[in-house]
C-alpha positions in Angstrom: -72.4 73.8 50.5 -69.5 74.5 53.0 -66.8 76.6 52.7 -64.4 73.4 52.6 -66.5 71.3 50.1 -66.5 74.5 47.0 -62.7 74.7 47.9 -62.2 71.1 47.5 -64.5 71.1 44.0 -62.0 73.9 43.0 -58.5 71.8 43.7 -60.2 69.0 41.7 -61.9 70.7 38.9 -58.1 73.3 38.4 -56.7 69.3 38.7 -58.3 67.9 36.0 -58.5 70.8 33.6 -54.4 70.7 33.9 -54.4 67.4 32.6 -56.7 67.7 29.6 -54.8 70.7 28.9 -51.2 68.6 29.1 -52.7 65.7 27.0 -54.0 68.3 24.3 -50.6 69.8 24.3 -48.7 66.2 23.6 -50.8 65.9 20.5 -52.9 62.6 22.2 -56.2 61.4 22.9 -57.6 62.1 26.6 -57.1 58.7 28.2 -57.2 55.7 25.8 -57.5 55.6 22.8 -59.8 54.5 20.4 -58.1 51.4 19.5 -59.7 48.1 21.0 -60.9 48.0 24.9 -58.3 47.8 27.1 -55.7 48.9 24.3 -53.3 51.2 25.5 -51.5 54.0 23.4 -48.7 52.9 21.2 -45.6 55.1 22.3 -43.5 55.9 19.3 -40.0 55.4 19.9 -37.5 58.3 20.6 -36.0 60.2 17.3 -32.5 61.9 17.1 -31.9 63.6 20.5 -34.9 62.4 22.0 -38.2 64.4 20.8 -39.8 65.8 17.9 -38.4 69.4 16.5 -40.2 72.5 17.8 -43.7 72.9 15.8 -44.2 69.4 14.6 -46.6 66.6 15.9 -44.7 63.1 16.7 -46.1 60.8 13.9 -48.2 57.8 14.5 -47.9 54.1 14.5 -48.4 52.8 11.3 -50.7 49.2 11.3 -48.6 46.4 9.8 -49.3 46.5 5.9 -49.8 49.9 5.5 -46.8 50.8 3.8 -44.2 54.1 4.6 -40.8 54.5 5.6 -41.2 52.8 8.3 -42.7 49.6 7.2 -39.9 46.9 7.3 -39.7 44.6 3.8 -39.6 40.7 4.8 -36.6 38.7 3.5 -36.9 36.7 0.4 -37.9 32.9 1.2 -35.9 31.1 -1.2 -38.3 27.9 -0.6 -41.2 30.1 -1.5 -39.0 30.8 -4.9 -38.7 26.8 -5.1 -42.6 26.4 -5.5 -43.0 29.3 -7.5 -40.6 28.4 -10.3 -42.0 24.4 -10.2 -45.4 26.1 -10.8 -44.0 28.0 -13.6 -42.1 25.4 -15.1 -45.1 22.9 -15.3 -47.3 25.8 -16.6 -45.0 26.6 -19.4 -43.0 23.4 -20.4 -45.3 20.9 -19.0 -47.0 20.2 -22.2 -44.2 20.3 -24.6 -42.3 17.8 -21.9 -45.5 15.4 -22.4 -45.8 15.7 -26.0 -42.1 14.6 -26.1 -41.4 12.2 -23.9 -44.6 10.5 -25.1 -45.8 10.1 -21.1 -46.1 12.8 -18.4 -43.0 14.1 -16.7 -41.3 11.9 -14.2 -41.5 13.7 -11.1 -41.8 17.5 -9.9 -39.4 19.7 -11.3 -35.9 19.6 -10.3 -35.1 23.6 -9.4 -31.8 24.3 -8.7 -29.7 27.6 -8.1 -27.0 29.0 -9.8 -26.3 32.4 -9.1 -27.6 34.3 -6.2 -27.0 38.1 -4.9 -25.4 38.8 -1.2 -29.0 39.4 0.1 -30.3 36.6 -2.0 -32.9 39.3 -3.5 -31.8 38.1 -7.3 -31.8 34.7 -8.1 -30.4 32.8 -11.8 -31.4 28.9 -11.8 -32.1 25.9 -13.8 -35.1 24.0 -14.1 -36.2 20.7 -15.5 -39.0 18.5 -16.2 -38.0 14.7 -15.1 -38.0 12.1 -18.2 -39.9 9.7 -17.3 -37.6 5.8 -17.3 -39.5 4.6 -20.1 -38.8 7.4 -22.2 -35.7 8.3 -24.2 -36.3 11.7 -24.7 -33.8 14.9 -24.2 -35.1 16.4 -21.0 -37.1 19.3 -21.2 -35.3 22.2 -19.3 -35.2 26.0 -18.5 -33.2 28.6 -17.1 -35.3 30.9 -15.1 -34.4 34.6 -13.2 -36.3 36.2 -10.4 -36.4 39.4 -8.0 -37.1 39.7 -4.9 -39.8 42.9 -4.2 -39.8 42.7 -1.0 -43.0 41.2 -1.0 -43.2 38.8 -3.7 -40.8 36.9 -6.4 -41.2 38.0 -9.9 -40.1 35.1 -11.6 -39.5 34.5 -15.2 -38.3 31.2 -17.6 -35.9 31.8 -20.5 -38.1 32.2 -24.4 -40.0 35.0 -22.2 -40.0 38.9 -22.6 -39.8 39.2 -18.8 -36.3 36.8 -18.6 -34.9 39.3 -20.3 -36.0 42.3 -18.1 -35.4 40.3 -15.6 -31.2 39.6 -16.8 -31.0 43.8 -16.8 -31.9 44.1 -13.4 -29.3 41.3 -12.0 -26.5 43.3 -10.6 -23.3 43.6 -12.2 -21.3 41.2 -9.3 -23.6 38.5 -9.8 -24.1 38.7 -13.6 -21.2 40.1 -15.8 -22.7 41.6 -18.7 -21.2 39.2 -21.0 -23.2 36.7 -19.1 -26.2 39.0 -19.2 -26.1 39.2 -23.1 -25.4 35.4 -23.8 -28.5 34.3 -21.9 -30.8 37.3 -23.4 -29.5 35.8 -27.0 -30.1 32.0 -26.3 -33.8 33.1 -24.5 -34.5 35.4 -27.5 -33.6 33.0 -30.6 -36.2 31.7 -32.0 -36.9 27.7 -32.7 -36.8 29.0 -36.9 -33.7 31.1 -36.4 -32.3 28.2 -34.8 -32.7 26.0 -36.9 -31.6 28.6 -39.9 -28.5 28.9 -37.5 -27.7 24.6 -37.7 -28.5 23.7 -41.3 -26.4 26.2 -43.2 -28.8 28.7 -44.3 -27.5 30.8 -41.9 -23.8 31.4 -40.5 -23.9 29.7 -37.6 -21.1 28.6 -34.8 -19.2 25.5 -37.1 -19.7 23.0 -34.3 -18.6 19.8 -34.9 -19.1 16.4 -33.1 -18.4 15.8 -29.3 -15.6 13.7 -29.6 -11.9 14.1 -30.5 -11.0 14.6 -34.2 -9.9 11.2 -36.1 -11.6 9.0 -33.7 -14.8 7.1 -35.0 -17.7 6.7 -32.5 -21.1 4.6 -32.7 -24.3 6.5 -33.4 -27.4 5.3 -31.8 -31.3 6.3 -31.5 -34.3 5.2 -29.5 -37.1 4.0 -30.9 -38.8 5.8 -28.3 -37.9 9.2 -29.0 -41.3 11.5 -30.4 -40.7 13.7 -33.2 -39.0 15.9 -34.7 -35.6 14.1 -34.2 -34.5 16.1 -30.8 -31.0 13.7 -29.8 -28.8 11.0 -30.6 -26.9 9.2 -28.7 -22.5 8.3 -29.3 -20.6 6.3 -27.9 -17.0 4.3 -28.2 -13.4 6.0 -29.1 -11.9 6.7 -25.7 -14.9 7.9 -23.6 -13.7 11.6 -23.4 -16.6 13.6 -24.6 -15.7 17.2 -25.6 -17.6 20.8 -26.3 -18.8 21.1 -29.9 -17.9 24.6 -30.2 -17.5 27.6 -28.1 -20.0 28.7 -24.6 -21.0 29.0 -21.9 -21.4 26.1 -19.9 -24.3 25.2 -17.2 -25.6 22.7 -15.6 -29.4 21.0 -14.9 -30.2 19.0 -12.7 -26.6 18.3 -11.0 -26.5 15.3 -8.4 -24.1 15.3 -4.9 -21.0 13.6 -7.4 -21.8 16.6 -9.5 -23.2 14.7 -12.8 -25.4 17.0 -14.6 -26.8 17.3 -18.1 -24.8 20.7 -19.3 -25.6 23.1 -21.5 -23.3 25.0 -23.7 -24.4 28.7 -25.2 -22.9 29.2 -28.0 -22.2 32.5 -29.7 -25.2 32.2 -31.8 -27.9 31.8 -29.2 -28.2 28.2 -29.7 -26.5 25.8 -27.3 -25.7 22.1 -27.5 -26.6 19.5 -24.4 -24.7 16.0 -23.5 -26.3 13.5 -21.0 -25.4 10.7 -19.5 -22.1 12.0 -18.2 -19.7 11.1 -15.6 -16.8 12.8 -14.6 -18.6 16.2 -15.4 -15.4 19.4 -15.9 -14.7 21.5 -13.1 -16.3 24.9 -14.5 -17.9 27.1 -12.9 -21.6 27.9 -14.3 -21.3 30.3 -16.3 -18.2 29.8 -17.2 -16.4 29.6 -20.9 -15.1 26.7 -22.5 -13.7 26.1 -25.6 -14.3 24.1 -28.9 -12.8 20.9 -28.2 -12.1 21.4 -24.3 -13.0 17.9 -22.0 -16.6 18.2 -20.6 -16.2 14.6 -18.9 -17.0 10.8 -20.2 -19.4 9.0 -21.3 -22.3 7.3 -19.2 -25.0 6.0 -17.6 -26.3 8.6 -15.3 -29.4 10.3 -15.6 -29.8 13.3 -13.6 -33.0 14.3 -15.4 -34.8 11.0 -15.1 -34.9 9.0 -18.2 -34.6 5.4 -19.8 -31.7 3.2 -18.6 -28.9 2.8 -20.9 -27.6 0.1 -22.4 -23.7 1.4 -22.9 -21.5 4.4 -21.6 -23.0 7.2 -24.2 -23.6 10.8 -24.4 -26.9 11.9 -25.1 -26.6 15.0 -27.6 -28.6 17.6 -28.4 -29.6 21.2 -29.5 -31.8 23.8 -28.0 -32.7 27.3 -28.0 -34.4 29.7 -25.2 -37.9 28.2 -26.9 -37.2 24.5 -26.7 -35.5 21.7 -28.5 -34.1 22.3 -31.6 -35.0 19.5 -34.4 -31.9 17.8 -35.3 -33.3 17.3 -38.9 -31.0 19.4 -41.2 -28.4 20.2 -39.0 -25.0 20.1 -40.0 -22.3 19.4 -37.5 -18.5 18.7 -37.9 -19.5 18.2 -41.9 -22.5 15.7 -41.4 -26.1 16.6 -42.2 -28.3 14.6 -39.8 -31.7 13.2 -41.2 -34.8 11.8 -39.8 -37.9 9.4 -41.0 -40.6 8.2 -39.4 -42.6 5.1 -38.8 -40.3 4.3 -36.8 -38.4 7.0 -36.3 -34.5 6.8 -37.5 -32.1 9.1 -37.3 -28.9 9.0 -39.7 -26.4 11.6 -41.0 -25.2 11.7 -44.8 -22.0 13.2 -46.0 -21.4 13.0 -49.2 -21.3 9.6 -50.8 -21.8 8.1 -47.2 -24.7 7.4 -45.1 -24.1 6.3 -41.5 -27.3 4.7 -39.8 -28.2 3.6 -36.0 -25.3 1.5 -34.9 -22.8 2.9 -37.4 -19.4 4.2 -37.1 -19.2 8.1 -37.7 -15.8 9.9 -38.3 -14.9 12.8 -36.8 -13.0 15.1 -39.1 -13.6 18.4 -37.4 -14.4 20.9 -39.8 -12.9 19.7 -42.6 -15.2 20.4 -45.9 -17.9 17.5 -47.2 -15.3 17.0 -49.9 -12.3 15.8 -47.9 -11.8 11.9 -47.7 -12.9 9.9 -45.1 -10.6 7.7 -42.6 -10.8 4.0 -42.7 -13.6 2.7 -40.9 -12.5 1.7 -37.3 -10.0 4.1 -36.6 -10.5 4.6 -33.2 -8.7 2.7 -30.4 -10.1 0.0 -27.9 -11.4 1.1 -25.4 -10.5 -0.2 -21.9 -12.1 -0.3 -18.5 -11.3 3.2 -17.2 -11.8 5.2 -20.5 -15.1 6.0 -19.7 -16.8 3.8 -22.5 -17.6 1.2 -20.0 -17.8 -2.6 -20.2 -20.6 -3.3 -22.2 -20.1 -4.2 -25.9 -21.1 -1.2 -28.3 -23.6 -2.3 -31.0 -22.1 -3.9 -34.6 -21.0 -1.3 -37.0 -22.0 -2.6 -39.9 -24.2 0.9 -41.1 -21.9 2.8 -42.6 -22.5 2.7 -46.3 -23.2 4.7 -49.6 -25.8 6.6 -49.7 -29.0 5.7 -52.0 -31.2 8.5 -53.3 -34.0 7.2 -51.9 -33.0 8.0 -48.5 -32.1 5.9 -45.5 -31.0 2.7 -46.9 -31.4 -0.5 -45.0 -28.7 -1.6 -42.9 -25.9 -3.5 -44.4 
């Protein structure tokens, strides 16, 4: 070999060792990396003042899933939320929807939102099962709560363990903890509490009937309605429906002129609903309302799906965090509502009296069982605007003395 050639061997050889011994120094492969052919290495992006401190070895890219620091969280999909909590709601309440509307439910169920955090990571919403229009049923409905992980919803319906956990992580902004303890207290009572709460046994929150006191309004019930007794319908007096005691108020279900069925919490943990409304008040979800305070008029609307009907009414009902809360028993505004069956009738008894579908029922407040009642029309007429509507309410000839064989025929 010639003097030139072993000189030449030695530039190239010193070359080449000077970069294996650079790329050993950056902390690198030699070349490219193992990653797939034709891959090049990933260059992490400068820290701080442009390097990595004295002694330490620039960290690696991390592969998309593999968790650090440096993995970024994805936002929370609110339409993902939307299909989660339908799931949910037909997992858990579908069957107790179909077993009382006496069909399945009407449609997917309507989510909606009430209360959401500035980064939308913690949701509180509303969910219902559709009635379907042959049914006259109170709609089966749900609050539900749910986090954001930053991977997934944790999601929750009200009558669970995890709705409550769920409440105590909502941050304090969003949910006052007034709020916070109202809806852990209507999720947590029980459908025998309730119903210990409404029929005396035990002190409960003296609600009385949704209309104003000395007016008279006509009680109806649908055939149609499965058992146990879950609503009754009113209607007449002056249209203005008001809140049987003190709540919260919500709303299921609300429609672009802002007709909802609403929900009032009451102190107790049970809450009262009316349907059918029109000219629903201006509260805020969440909001509190007093005993006797305007929730809007009576109607036809059915938000929730439902049978048509016939009259302006309200649709009223009680509930707990579990479900519906039979209506057999209860005492409101000094009338103790009954059932029987085959076919089902509801009526209320006070006393002497006995007041059966199409019957006038006096409002008295809470005035004691004792106290007299008012003549049997005392209401006035109602007119076109009043919120009673047009139609013709149905006779009132079912207010009579009560037999002690139960429901008497109608007179």
């Amino acid at each position: 070999m010639s003097v030139g050639a072993i000189v030449l061997s030695t530039a190239v050889g010193l070359s080449l060792l000077g970069i294996a011994e650079r790329a050993l120094l950056d902390g690198g492969p030699i070349g490219r990396d193992s990653g797939p052919a034709g891959a090049e290495r990933a260059i992490a992006p400068p820290q701080g003042g442009g390097g990595a401190p004295a002694g330490q070895r620039p960290q690696q890219p991390q592969r998309p899933g593999q968790g650090g620091g440096t993995t970024q969280k994805s936002p929370p999909n609110l339409g993902v939320l939307s299909a989660q909590v339908r799931k949910l709601t037909i997992d858990q309440r579908g069957a107790a929807a179909q077993e009382s509307y006496g069909a399945p439910a009407g449609g997917r169920p309507i989510v909606d939102t009430s209360r959401t955090s500035a980064d939308n990571g913690w949701v509180l919403g509303t969910t219902a099962l559709p009635v379907p229009t042959g049914s006259a049923a109170s709609p089966e409905v749900a609050f539900y709560a749910a986090r954001w992980t930053g991977e997934s919803w944790q999601v929750a319906l009200s009558g669970s363990k995890e709705f409550g956990a769920l409440l105590d992580a909502a941050p304090a902004n969003v949910l006052p903890a007034a709020e916070v303890r109202a809806l852990r207290r209507y999720s947590s009572v029980t459908g025998a509490q309730a119903t210990a709460l409404v029929n005396g046994t035990r002190a409960g929150d003296g609600l009385v009937l949704p209309w104003k006191v000395g007016q008279a309004w006509t009680m109806t019930t649908a055939e149609s309605t499965a058992r146990p007794l879950g609503s009754l319908a009113f209607s007449g007096g002056d249209g203005r429906v008001v809140a049987a005691g003190d709540g919260r108020l919500y709303r299921f279900c609300a429609d672009s002129t802002g007709n909802a069925l609403i929900m009032l919490i009451h102190p107790s943990g049970v809450a009262s609903t009316y349907y059918h409304l029109r000219g629903v008040a201006r509260v805020r979800d969440g909001g509190v309302v007093s005993q006797g305070a305007p929730l809007g008029r009576t109607g036809t609307d059915r938000p929730c799906g439902g049978a048509a009907s016939p009259r302006a009414e309200v649709g009223f009902g009680l509930r707990s965090g579990g479900g519906i809360v039979p209506l057999d028993g209860a005492q409101i505004g000094g009338w103790t509502f009954r059932e029987r069956a085959n076919p089902l009738l509801g009526f209320a008894e006070r006393g002497a009296l006995q007041v059966l579908p199409g019957g006038l029922m006096a409002n008295l407040g809470r005035a004691p069982v004792g106290d007299d009642l008012p003549s049997s029309s005392p209401s006035p007429r109602p007119s076109q605007d009043d919120g009673a509507g047009s139609s013709r309410a149905p006779a009132a000839g079912a207010t009579q003395n009560r037999s002690q064989s139960g429901a008497n025929s109608q007179q």
